[in-house]
N, C-alpha and C positions, 0 to 999 in steps of 0.2 A: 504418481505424485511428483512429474517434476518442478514445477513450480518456479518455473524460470526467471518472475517476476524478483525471486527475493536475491536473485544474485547480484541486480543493482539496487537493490532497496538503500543502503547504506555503502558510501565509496569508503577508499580505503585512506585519504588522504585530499584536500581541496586544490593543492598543486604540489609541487616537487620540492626539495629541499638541494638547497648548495650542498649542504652536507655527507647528505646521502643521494645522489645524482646518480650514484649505476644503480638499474635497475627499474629504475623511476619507467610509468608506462602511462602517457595521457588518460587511459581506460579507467587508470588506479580513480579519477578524480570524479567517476559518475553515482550522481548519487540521484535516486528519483524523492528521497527525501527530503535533502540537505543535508542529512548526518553522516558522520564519518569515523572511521574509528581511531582516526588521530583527536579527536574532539577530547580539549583538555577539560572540561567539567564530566563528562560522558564516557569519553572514548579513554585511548592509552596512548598520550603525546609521550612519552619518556623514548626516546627510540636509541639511546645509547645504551641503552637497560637491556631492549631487544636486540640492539648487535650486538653484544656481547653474547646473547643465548642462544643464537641458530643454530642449528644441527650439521650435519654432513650434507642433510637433502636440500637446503636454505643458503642462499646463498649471498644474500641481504635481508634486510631488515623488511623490504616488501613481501619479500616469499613466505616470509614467517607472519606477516599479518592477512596476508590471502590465504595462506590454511587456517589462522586463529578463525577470520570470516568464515572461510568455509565450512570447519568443522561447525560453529556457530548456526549457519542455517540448517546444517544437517539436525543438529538438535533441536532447533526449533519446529521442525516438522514432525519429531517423534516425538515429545515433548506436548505439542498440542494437539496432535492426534488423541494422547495419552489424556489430557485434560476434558479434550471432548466427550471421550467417551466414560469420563469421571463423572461428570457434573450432567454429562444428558444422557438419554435412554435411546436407543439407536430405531432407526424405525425400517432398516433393512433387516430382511428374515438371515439368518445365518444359515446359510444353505450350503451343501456341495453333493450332486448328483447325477442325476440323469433325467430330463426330460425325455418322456416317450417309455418304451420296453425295448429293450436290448431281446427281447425273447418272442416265438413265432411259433405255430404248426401249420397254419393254415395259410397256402401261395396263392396272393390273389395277379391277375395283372386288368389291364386297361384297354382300352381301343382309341383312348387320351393324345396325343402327345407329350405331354410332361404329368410325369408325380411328383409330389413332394411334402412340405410341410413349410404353415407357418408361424411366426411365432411374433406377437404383440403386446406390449405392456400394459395390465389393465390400467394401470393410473402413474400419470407422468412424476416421475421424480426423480428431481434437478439433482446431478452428482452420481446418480445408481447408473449401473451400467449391471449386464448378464456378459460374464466369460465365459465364451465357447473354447473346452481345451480339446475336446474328441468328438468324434462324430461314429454312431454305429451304423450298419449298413447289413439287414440281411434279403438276400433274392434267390434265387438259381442259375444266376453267373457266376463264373470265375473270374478275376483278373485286376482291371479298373474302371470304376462308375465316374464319370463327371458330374460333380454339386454344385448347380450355380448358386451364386449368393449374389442377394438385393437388397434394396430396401430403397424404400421410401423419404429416407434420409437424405435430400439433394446433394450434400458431404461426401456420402457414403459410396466408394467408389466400390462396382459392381469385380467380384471375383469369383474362383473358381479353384475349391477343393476336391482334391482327386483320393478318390475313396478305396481301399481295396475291397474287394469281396468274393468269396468263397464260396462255391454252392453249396443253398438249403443250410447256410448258418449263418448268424450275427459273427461278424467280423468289425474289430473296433479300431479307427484310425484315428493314430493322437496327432493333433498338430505342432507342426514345428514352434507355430508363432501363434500361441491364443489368439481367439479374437473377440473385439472389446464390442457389445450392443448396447450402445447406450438407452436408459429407461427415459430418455428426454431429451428433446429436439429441441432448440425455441421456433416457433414459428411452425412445426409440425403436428395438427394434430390428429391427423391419424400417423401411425409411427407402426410400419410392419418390415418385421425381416422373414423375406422369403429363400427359400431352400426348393430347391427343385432340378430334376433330372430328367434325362428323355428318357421314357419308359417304353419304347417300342422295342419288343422282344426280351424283356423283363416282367417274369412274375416275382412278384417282391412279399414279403409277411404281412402278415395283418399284424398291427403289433397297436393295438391301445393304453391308453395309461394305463400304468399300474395306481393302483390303489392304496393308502393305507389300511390297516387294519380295523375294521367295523365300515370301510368304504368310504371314511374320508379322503376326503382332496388332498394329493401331494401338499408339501410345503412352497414347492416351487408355485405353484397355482396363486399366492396372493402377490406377484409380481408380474407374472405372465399369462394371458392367453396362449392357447396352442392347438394347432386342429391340421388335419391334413387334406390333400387336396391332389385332386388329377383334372388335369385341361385342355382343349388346344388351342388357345387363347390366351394364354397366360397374361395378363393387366397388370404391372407392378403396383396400381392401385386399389386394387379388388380385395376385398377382404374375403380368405378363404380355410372359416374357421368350423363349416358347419361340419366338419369330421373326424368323428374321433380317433380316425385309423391313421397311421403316419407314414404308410406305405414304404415299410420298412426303413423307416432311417428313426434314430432315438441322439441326443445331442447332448452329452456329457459337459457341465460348467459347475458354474457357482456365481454367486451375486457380490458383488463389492460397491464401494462407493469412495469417490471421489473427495471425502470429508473436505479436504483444503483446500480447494480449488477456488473457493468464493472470494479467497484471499490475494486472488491475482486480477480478480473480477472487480476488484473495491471500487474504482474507478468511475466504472459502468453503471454502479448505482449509489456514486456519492458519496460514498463513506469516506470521506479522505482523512477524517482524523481518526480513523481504526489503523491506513493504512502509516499515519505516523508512529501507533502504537508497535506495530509489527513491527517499524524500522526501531524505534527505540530498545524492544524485546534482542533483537538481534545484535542492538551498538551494546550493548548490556551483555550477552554470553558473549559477542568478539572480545570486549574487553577482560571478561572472567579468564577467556584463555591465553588472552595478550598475557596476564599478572601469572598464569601459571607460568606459562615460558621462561618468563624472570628468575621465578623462586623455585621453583620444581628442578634446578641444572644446579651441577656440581662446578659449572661456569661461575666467575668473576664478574658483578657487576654492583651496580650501586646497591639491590636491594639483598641480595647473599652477603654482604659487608655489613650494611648502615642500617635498610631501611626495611626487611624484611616483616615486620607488624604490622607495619602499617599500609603496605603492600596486601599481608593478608586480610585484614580489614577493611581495606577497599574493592578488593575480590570479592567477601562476602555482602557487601553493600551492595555491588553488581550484581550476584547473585538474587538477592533479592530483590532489588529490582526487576529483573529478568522469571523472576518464578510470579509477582504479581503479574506485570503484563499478559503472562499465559493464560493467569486462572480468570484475567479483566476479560480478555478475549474469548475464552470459551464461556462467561458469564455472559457476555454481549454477543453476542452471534447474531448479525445484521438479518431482517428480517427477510427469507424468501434467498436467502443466500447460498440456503442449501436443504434440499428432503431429506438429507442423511439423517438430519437429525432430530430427537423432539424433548420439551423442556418439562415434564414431567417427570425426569430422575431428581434434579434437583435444582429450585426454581432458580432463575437467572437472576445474581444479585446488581443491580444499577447501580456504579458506580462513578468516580468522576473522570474525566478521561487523562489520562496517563502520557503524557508527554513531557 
């Protein structure tokens, strides 16, 4: 979830101040909105308020409104994560497991060149991805197996996990670095990650899914296809799903999704006045944090003297400001913007747009 978009959503300032000159960075003045969090109806223009309140780690009055920003977008990611999944019903399975069987008795091998397994999304949906964190491996080698990894993903740059394995047992190797499959392409439709090894002088397990209990389908099954396969011909376009054996290898993850992502994507289909509502959402907690910095310090400044009411009262106007735009945005969730999510927990209310 980084969201790199919202870091210029609102600048910090439209040009420099005589006043305040050290410090000042042309960078401070990009805004892909307009808005700013010097903006005196909006924002927090008082800036002798905030020199007087920096910290040891601040060392002007810009440092302290590039963390007020920054903290700002960090809440607003957890914030409307947190709305999302209030007002909608999520439509990714909450999974974490193991595709395949970790477990074997019976060593099959091949006359193939490559075994392996692959794994396909029944049905595409924009934002889901499957994290691969392990991978299991059982045969009658010792040492290390090479796993190629592919896909169909023209992106998706082809690598290769190195597996340990121990004879005549499941041996489980976690990776350093997960790795991300996403359940949707654009422009892909067939969408396969393949898994595969040279199996010349390897007998490997029969290892089938496991089953639920009365012999339902895994959980992982309404996300994924998966079947295994021996070749020597390997096609990175071939679909190789007609077996249920996975030639010893079982592929440990869980499913997540991308919930926020559509919000950097605005662009791309039009939504420009959602994309003001975000910047507004953001000028809105900058400025909540700008007024704590004021009043929250045992510092000297105009609102620990004169003005501090009405300081706080402007905080909470901010506030609420910034808690509408959230629940507008998760109310409106632009259509096709995202599969994470569906509008049956609680119906999306239309409202007017918030700028």
């Amino acid at each position: 979830m980084a969201l790199t978009c919202l870091d210029t959503l609102i600048g910090i300032a439209p040009d420099d101040c005589a006043c305040y000159a050290a410090g000042w960075d042309t960078d401070y003045a990009e805004s892909s909105t307009g808005y700013y969090a010097t903006d005196r109806e909006y924002g927090y223009p008082v800036l002798d308020s905030l020199l007087h309140s920096t910290n040891c780690l601040e060392s002007d009055v810009w440092d302290l409104l590039l963390q007020c920003r920054a903290d700002a977008i960090r809440d607003f990611k957890t914030d409307m994560a947190a709305a999302l999944a209030t007002t909608r019903k999520s439509r990714l399975i909450q999974w974490n497991g193991t595709i395949g069987n970790a477990q074997g008795t019976v060593l099959s091998q091949t006359t193939n060149t490559y075994a392996g397994a692959q794994l396909v999304p029944r049905k595409a949906m924009k934002g889901a991805s499957f994290v691969l964190t392990a991978v299991w491996f059982g045969g009658n080698v010792t040492g290390a197996v090479d796993l190629e990894v592919s896909s169909t993903d023209p992106d998706y740059s082809a690598n290769t996990i190195t597996l340990n394995a121990t004879a005549n047992r499941f041996v489980k190797t976690t990776l350093g670095t997960p790795k991300t499959f996403p359940l949707y392409v654009s422009g892909i439709n067939d969408l396969y990650y393949n898994f595969k090894y040279e199996a010349s002088g390897i007998r490997f397990f029969q290892n089938t899914t496991k089953r639920c209990c009365g012999g339902a389908d895994p959980a992982w099954m309404v996300h994924l296809n998966a079947g295994g396969f021996t070749t020597s011909e390997f096609q990175e376009t071939n679909e190789y799903l007609g077996n249920t054996n996975f030639n010893g290898l079982a592929f440990e993850g869980y499913f997540t999704c991308a919930s926020l992502d559509w919000i950097c994507e605005l662009e791309n289909i039009a939504q420009f006045q959602i994309k003001n509502v975000v910047g507004r959402a953001i000028q809105a907690k900058t400025t909540v944090k700008a007024i704590s910095a004021t009043i929250e310090t045992n510092r000297i400044n105009q609102h620990t003297i004169l003005a501090g009411e009405a300081a706080m009262e402007r905080r909470a106007m901010m506030q609420q400001s910034y808690d509408e735009k959230i629940l507008w945005l998760a109310q409106n969730l632009p259509d096709n913007a995202s599969d994470c999510w569906d509008c049956t927990k609680n119906s999306p209310t239309v409202r007017a747009i918030l700028v």
